[in-house]
Steps between C-alpha positions, in 0.01 A plus 500: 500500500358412151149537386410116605680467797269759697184348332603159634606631807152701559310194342691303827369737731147529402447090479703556853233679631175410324653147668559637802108593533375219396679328822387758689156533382275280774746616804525844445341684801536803305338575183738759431789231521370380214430789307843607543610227343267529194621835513867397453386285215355785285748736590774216342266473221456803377886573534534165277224659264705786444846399458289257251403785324794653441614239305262592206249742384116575577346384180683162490410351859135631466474234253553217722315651827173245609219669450252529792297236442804259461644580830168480647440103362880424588526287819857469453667521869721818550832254613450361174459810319852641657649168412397532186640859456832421674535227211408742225765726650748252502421387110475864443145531373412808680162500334439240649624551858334873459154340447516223743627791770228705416255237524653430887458845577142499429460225727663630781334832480124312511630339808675825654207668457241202656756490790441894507137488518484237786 
């Protein structure tokens, strides 16, 4: 399976489940439910981040990374995010789909880790 194919297929299953808990979100009896599925999310993302990664080298992706602040000011929705790097995939701007990726990953991790805490 090529390079793109198990990005898009890993970009399917994380918007599966981020989806998936956002359903579930005000019926879950179970907080861990739901942390599970955040869980799932990152776990696709950071597989997606990596095979990403191998498709170039350290000191050109750093280039295009958000810093901090950015991501922090960004209210861009995660779906949209993953939509927006399966499309970048697809056009085969991995710079793109490598930053927007990384920016969904920081997402879910703020709300894996408030769903932690509770």
């Amino acid at each position: 399976m090529p390079y793109n194919d198990k990005v898009l297929k890993s970009l399917d299953m994380a918007l599966n489940y981020y989806n998936s808990s956002l359903s579930i979100i005000n019926t879950a009896k179970d907080k861990k439910v739901l942390e599970n599925h955040f869980w799932h999310v990152l776990s696709e993302l950071e597989y997606t981040l990596f095979v990403l990664s191998l498709m170039f080298n350290k000191e050109e992706y750093e280039q295009y990374l958000p810093k901090q602040n950015e991501m922090e000011k960004n209210n861009t929705p995660i779906s949209k995010l993953l939509t927006d790097a399966k499309q970048s995939v697809i056009n085969n701007n991995v710079f793109e789909a490598y930053k927007n990726v990384y920016m969904a990953r920081y997402y879910a991790t703020k709300i894996y880790n408030l769903l932690r805490k509770k």
